[in-house]
PyMOL commands that place a pseudoatom at each C-alpha (Angstrom):
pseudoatom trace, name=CA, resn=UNK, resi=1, chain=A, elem=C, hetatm=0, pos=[15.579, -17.506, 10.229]
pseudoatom trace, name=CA, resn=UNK, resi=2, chain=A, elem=C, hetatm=0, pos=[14.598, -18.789, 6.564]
pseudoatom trace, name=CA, resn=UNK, resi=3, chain=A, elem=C, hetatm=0, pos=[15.517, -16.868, 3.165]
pseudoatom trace, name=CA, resn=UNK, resi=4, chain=A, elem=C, hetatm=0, pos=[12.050, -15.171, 3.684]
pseudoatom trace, name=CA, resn=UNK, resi=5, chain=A, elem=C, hetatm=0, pos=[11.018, -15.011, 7.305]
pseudoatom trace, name=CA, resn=UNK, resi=6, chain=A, elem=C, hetatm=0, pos=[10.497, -11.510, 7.376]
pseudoatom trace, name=CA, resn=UNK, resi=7, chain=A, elem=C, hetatm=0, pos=[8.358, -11.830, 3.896]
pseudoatom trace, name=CA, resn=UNK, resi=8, chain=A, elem=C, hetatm=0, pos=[6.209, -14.485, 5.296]
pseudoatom trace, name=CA, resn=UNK, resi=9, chain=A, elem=C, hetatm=0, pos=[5.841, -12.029, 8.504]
pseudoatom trace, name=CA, resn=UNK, resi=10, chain=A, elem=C, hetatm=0, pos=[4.685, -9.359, 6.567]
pseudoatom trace, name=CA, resn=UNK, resi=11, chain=A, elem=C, hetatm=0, pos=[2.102, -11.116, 4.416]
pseudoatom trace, name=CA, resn=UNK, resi=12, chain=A, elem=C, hetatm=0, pos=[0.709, -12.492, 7.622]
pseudoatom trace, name=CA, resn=UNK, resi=13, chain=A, elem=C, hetatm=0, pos=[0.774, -9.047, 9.401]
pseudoatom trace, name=CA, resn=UNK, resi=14, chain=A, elem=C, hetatm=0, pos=[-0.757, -7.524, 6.341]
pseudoatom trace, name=CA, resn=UNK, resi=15, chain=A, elem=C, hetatm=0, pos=[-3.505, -10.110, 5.654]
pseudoatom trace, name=CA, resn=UNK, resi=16, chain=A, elem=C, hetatm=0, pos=[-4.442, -9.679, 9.502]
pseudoatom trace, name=CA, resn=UNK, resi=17, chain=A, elem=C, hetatm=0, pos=[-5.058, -5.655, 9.488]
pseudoatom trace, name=CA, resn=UNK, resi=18, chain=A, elem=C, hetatm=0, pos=[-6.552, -6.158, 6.141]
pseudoatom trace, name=CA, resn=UNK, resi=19, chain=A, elem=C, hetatm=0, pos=[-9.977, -4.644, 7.603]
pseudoatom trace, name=CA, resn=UNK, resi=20, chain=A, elem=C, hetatm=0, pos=[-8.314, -1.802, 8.690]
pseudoatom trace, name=CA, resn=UNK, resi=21, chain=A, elem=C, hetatm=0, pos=[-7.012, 0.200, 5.465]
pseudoatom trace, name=CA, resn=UNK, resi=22, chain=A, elem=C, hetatm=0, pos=[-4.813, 2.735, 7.785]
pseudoatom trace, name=CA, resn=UNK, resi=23, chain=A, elem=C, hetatm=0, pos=[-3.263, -0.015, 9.483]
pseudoatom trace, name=CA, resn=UNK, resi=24, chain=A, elem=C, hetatm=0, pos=[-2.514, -1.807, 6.408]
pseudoatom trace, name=CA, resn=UNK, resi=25, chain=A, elem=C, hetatm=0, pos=[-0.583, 1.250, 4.462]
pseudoatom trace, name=CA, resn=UNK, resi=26, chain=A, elem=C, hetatm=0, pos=[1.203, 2.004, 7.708]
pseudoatom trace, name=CA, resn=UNK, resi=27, chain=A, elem=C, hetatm=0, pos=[2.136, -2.051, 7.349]
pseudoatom trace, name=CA, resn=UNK, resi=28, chain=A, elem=C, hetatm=0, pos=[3.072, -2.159, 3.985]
pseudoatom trace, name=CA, resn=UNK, resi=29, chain=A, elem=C, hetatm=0, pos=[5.381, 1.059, 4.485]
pseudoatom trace, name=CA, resn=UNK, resi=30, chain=A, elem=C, hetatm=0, pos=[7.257, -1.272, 7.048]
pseudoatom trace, name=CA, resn=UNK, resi=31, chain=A, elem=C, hetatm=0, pos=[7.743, -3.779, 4.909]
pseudoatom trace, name=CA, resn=UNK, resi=32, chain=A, elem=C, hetatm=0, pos=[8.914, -1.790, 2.064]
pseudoatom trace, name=CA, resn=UNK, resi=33, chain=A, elem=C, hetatm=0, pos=[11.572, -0.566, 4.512]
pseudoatom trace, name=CA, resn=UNK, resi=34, chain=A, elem=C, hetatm=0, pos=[12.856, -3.955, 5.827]
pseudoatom trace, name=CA, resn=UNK, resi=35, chain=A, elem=C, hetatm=0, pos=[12.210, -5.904, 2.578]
pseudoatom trace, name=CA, resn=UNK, resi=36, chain=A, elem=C, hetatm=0, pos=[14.613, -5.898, -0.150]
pseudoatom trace, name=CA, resn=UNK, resi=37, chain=A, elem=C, hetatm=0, pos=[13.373, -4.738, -3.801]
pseudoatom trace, name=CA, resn=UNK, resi=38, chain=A, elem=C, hetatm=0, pos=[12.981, -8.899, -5.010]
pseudoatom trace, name=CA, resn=UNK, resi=39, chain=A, elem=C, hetatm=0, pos=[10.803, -9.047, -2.092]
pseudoatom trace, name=CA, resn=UNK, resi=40, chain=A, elem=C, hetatm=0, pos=[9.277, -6.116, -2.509]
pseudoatom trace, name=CA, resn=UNK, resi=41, chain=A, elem=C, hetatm=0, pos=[8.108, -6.942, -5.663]
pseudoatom trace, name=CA, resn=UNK, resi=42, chain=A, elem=C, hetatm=0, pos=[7.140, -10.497, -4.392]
pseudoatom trace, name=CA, resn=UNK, resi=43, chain=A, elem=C, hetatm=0, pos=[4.953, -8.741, -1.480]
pseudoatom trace, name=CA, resn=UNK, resi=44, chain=A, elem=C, hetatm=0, pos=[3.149, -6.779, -4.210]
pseudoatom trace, name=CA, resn=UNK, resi=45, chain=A, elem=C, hetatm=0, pos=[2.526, -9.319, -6.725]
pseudoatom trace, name=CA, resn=UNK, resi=46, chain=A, elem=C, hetatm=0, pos=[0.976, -11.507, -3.003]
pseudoatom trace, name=CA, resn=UNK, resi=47, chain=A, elem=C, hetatm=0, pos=[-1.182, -8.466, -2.457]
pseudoatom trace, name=CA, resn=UNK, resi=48, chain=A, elem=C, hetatm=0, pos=[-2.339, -8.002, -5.743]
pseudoatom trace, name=CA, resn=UNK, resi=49, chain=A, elem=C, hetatm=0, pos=[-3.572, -11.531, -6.339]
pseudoatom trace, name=CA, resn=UNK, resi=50, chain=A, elem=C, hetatm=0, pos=[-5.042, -11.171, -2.861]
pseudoatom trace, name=CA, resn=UNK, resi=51, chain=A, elem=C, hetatm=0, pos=[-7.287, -8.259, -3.721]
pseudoatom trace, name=CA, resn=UNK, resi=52, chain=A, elem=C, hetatm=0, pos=[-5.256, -5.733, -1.074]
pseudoatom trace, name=CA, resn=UNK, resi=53, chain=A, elem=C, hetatm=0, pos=[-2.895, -3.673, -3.527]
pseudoatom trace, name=CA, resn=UNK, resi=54, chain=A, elem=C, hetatm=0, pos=[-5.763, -1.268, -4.316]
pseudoatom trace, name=CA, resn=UNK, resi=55, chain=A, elem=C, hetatm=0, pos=[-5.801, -0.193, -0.429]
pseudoatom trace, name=CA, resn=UNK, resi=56, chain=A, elem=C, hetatm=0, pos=[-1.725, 0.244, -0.869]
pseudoatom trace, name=CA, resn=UNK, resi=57, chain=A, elem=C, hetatm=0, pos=[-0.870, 1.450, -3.328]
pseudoatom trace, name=CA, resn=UNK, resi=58, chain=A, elem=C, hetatm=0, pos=[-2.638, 5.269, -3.145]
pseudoatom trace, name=CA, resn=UNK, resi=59, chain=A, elem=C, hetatm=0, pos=[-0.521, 5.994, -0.219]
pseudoatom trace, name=CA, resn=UNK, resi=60, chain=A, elem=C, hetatm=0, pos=[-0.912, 9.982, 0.572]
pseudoatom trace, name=CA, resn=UNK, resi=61, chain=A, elem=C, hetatm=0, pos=[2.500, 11.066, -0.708]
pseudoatom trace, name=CA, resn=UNK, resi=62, chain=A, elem=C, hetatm=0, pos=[2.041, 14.641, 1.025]
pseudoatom trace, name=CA, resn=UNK, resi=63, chain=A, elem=C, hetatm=0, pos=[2.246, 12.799, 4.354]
pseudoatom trace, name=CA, resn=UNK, resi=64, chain=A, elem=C, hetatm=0, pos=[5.872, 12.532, 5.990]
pseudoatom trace, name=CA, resn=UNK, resi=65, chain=A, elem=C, hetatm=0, pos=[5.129, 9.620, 7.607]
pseudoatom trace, name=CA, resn=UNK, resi=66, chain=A, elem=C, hetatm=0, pos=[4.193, 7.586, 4.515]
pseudoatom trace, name=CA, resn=UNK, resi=67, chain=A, elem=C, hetatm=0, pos=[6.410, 8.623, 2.195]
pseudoatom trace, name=CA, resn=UNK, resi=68, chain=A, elem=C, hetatm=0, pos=[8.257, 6.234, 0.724]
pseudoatom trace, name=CA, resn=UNK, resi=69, chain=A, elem=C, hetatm=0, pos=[12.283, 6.830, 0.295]
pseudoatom trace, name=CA, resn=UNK, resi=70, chain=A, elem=C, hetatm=0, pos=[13.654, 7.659, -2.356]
pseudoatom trace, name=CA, resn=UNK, resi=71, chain=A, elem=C, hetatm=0, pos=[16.813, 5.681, -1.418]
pseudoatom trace, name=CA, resn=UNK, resi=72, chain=A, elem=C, hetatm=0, pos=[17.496, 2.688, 0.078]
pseudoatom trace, name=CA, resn=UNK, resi=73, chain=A, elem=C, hetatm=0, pos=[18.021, 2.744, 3.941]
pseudoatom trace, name=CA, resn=UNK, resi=74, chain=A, elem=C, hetatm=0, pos=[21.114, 1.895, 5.891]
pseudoatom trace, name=CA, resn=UNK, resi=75, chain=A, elem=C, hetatm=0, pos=[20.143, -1.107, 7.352]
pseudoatom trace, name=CA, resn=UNK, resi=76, chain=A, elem=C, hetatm=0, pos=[18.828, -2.559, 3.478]
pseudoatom trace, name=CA, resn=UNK, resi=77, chain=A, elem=C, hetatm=0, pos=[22.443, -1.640, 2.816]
pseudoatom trace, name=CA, resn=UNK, resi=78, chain=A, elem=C, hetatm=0, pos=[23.977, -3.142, 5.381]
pseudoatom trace, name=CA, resn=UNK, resi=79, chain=A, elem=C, hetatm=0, pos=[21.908, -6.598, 4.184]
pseudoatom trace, name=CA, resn=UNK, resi=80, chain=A, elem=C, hetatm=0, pos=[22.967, -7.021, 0.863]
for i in range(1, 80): cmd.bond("trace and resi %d" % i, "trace and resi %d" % (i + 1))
show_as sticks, trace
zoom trace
């Protein structure tokens, strides 16, 4: 796979559900746990400049299942 497979898989995923603003946080929360930070900041300068970040970025922080953690996960980790 290249340096940014799973980048370019994301920005296609998330351009694709891009009508659907539930399926495009629950998206971008996957991302944000596979990417690493560099990309993640890539990913949200490609979403700003595409119009989406506004739909992101006001991710309900009450809800388990979109919070974003706090720390990195294992698997990021494991990457580096």
């Amino acid at each position: 796979m290249g340096k940014n497979s799973f980048l370019n898989y994301y920005k296609m995923i998330l351009e694709k559900v891009s009508f659907d603003k539930h399926l495009l946080q629950k998206e971008y929360w996957k991302a944000k746990q596979v990417l690493r930070e560099t990309e993640v900041r890539e990913l949200d300068y490609w979403l700003k400049n595409n119009g989406l970040i506004y739909q992101v970025k006001n991710l309900p922080a009450h809800k388990e299942k979109y919070a974003l953690a706090k720390y990195p996960t294992l698997s990021r980790e494991l990457r580096k």
